[in-house]
C-alpha positions, 0 to 999 in steps of 0.5 A: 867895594863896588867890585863886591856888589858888581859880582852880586849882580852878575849872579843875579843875572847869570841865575835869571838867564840859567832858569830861562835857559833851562826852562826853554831848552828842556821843553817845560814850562819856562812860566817864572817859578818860586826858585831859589833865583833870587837867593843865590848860595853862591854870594860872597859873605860881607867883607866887614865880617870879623872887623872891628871898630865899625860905629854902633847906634844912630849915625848920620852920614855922606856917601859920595855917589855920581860924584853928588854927596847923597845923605842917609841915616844908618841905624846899626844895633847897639849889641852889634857882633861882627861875627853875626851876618845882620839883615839888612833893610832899605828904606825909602821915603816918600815924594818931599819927605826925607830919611828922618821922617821915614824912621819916625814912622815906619816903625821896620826898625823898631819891630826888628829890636836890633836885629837888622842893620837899617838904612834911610836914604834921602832923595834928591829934588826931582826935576819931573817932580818940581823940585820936589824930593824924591826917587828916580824910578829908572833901572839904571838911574842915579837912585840905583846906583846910589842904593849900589854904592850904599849896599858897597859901602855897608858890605866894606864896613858891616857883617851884613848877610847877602842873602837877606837885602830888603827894601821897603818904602812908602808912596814914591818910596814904595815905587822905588823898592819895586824899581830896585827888584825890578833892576837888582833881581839875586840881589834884594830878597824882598820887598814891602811897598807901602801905597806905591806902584811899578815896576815899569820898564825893562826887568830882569825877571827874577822872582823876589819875595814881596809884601804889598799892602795899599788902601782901597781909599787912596786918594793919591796914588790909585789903588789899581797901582798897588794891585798891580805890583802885587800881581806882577809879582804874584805871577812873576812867582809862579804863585797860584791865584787863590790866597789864604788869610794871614796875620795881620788881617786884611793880609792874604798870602799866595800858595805855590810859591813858597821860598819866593812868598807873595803877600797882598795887604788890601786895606780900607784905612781913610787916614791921609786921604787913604794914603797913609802907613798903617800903623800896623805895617811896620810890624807886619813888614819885619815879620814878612822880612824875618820869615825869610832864610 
């Protein structure tokens, strides 16, 4: 299984390295461009295609990963068709929360009416975080290769589609979707923080589509966090600074980077201490995802 999901990296690292390449060898602006860099025709197609007998519906399940058996809640549509290759979101809780609180709010899954395979994954107590459950935000931590071993696992077992992997998460749930872009570039087509920030630490530059929205208000994660991740992104891009308004409002999109979109969600909601998921997030977050081919 992991043999699968290494090739899907090492694509995602040859794409990066060939844009760079091509940009300083031909003399032209090497500046990140909306390429198709971070979606690569040439990944394989999921080797649960045409199976059968895969499980249906809400599923509580173990997945050995570090040699630690790690947690998640696995939501695939009841009308599942193995023949049909079904995005696929991560999604990521917030520091002391876990799987099942995530799905009771986020509100992607319901949005999407059975059309992604969804995944929830519980974090592990954090020793940097006083044992408190959360994520690490290292690039070649343990959470990435839990996230690997979770992408393996699904691709075994489900007709997922490789070209459509994406990750959301609230508060240090949105810090790992960053991460994750940050360190699996060709492999996450996009991402959608909710209240989070990042990446930090050595990145593999490749250019992923990325929905961001973080309250002005937040009063526990600084809203200049949320803004940075949105312009790392915007510029890794190559998208132009001016926005235009989209739905829902307060949302802007970038122009100039059309298959890589960027959309920035600056928001004055107070709830949870300004720190909370808009309600009309989850909603939004999909529509972002669905847009994507």
């Amino acid at each position: 299984m992991r043999v699968r999901v290494r090739r899907l990296i090492a694509i995602g690292l040859a794409t990066a390295a060939a844009a760079c390449n091509s940009g300083s060898d031909a003399g032209i602006d090497a500046s990140p461009t909306a390429t198709d860099a971070s979606h690569s025709t040439d990944a394989p197609a999921a080797a649960g295609c045409g199976g059968s007998g895969a499980p249906t519906g809400v599923q509580q399940r173990t997945l050995q990963s570090g040699g630690v058996d790690r947690t998640y809640i696995l939501s695939v549509p009841d009308d599942y068709d193995s023949d049909t290759a079904y995005p696929t979101v991560f999604a990521w809780h917030g520091r002391t929360s876990n799987a099942s609180q995530a799905r009771s709010y986020f509100g992607v899954e319901s949005a999407s009416a059975g059309a992604a395979i969804v995944v929830y994954a519980d974090g592990l107590p954090q020793a940097a975080l006083n044992g408190d459950t959360g994520w690490s935000l290292i690039a070649d931590g343990p959470d990435v290769d839990f996230f690997d071993a979770l992408l393996a696992s699904l691709d075994s077992e489900y007709c997922i589609d490789p070209l459509r992997i994406f990750s959301t998460g609230h508060s240090m749930g949105g810090y790992f979707s960053n991460t994750l872009a940050c360190a699996r570039g060709g492999i996450i087509r996009a991402i959608a923080p909710v209240a989070g920030g990042g990446p930090f630490g050595q990145c593999l530059g490749v250019p992923v589509a990325a929905w961001i929205t973080h309250g002005t208000e937040d009063a526990v994660v600084p809203f200049t966090q949320g803004e940075g991740s949105h312009v790392y992104w915007r510029d890794l891009a190559g998208c132009d600074e001016a926005t235009t308004p989209v739905e829902p409002a307060p949302c802007e999109a970038h122009p100039g980077c059309s298959d890589t979109p960027v959309v920035w969600c600056p928001h004055s909601e107070t709830a949870f201490a300004g720190h909370g998921w808009p309600a009309w997030a989850g909603g939004a977050i999909w529509s972002f995802f669905a847009a994507l081919d």
